[in-house]
C-alpha positions as CSV (number, residue, x, y, z in Angstrom):
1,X,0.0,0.0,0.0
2,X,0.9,3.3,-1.2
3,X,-1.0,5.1,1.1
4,X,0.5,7.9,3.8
5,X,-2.5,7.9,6.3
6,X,-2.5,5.5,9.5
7,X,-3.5,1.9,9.0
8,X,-4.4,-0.6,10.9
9,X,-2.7,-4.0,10.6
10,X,-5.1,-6.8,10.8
11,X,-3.5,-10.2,11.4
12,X,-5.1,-14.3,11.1
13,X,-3.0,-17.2,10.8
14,X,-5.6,-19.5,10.4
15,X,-5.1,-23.8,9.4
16,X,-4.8,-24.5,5.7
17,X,-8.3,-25.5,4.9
18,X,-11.1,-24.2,2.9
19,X,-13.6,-24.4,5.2
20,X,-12.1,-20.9,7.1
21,X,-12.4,-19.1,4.2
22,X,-16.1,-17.8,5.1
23,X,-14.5,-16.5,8.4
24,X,-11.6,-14.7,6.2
25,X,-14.8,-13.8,4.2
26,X,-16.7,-12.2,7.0
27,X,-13.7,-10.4,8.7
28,X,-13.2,-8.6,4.9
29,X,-17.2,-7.4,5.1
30,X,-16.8,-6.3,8.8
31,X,-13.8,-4.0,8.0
32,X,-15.7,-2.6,4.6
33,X,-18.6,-1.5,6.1
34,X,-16.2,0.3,9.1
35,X,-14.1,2.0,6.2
36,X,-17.3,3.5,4.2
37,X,-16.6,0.9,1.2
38,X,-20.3,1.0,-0.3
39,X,-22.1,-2.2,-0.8
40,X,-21.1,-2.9,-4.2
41,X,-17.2,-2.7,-3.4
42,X,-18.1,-4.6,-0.5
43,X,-19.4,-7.6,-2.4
44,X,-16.2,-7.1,-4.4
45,X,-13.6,-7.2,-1.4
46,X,-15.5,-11.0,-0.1
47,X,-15.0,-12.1,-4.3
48,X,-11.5,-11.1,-3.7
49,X,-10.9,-12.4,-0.6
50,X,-13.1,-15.7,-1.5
51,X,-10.3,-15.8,-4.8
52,X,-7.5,-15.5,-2.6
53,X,-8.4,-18.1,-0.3
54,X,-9.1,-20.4,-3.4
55,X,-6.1,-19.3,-5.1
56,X,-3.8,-20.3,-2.2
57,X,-5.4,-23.5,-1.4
58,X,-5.4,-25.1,-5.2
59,X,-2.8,-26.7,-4.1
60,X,-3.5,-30.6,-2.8
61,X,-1.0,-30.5,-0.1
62,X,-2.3,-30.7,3.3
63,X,-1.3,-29.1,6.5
64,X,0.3,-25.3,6.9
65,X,-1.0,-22.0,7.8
66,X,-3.0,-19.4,6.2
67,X,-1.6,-16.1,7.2
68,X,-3.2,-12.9,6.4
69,X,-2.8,-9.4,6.8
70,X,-5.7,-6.7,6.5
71,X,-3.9,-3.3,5.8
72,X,-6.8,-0.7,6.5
73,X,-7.1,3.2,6.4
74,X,-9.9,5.3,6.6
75,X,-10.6,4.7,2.4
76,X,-9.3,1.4,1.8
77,X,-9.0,-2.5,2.9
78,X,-5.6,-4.4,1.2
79,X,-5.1,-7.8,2.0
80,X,-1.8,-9.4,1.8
81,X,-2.1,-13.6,2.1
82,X,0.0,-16.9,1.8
83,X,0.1,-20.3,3.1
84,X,3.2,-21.2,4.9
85,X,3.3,-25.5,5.2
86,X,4.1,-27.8,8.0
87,X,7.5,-26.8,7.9
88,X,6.8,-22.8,7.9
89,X,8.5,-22.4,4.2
90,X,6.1,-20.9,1.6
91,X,3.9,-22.6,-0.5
92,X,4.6,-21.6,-4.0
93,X,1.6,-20.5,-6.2
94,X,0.3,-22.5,-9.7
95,X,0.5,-20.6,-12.9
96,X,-3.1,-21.8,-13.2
97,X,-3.9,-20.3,-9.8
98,X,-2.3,-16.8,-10.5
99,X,-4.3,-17.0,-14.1
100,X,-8.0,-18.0,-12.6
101,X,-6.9,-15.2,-9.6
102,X,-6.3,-12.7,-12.3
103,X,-9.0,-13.2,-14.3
104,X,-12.0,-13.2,-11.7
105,X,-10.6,-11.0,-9.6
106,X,-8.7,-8.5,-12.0
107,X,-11.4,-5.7,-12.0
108,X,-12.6,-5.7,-9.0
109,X,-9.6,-4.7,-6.8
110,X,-7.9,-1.4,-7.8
111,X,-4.2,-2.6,-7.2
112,X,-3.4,-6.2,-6.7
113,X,0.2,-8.3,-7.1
114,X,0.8,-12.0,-7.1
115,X,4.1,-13.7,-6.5
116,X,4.2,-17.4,-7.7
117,X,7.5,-17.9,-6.0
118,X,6.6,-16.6,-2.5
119,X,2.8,-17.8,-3.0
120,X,1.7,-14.5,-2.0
121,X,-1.3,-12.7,-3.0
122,X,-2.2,-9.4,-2.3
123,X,-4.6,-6.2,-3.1
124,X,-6.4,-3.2,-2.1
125,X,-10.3,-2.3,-2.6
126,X,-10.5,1.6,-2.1
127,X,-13.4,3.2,-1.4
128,X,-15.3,4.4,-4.3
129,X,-14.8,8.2,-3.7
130,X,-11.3,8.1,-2.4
């Protein structure tokens, strides 16, 4: 994040499974609504943050961490994200997970960067009139 304003840093390490992505989902909604994202860009943020979560688990290994960071100012939520396995190295991502990410989720952020080496994901949903 570019941004010069104070943020709040957001932190969940959560286990490696899909079935936390609603909570990653709900947590993403909650801090919307406080930052005066409208409705619209807050349906966007949980289709980003439901991407992510997809995105990072493609991969059929089991075990690791999810760790997440909400970055949030007064205008914006960014996310950054990875899963770390077993042995607290990063998982790398899939060329096919980067290209599904891109595509779905593309147009509704307003920055986003993935790195396949690193597995990490991340973006920022501004505000509409930021």
């Amino acid at each position: 994040m570019t941004s010069t304003v104070p943020v709040d840093d957001i932190r969940l390490t959560l286990p490696a499974l899909p079935e936390y992505g609603r909570l990653v989902r709900q947590c993403a909604a909650g801090l919307g609504l406080r930052r005066r994202l409208g409705f619209r860009s807050i349906g966007d943020l949980q289709l980003a943050v439901d991407e992510t979560v997809i995105a990072l688990l493609d991969d059929t290994r089991s075990g690791g961490r999810l760790r997440l960071v909400f970055h949030v100012t007064d205008d914006e939520v960014g996310l950054d994200a990875s899963v770390h396995g077993p042995d607290g190295e990063p998982r790398p991502l899939t060329d096919a997970a980067r290209e599904r990410f891109e595509t779905l989720v593309g147009d509704l952020v307003d920055e986003y960067d993935v790195d396949l080496t690193t597995g990490q994901i991340s973006f920022v949903k501004r505000a509409p009139d930021a």
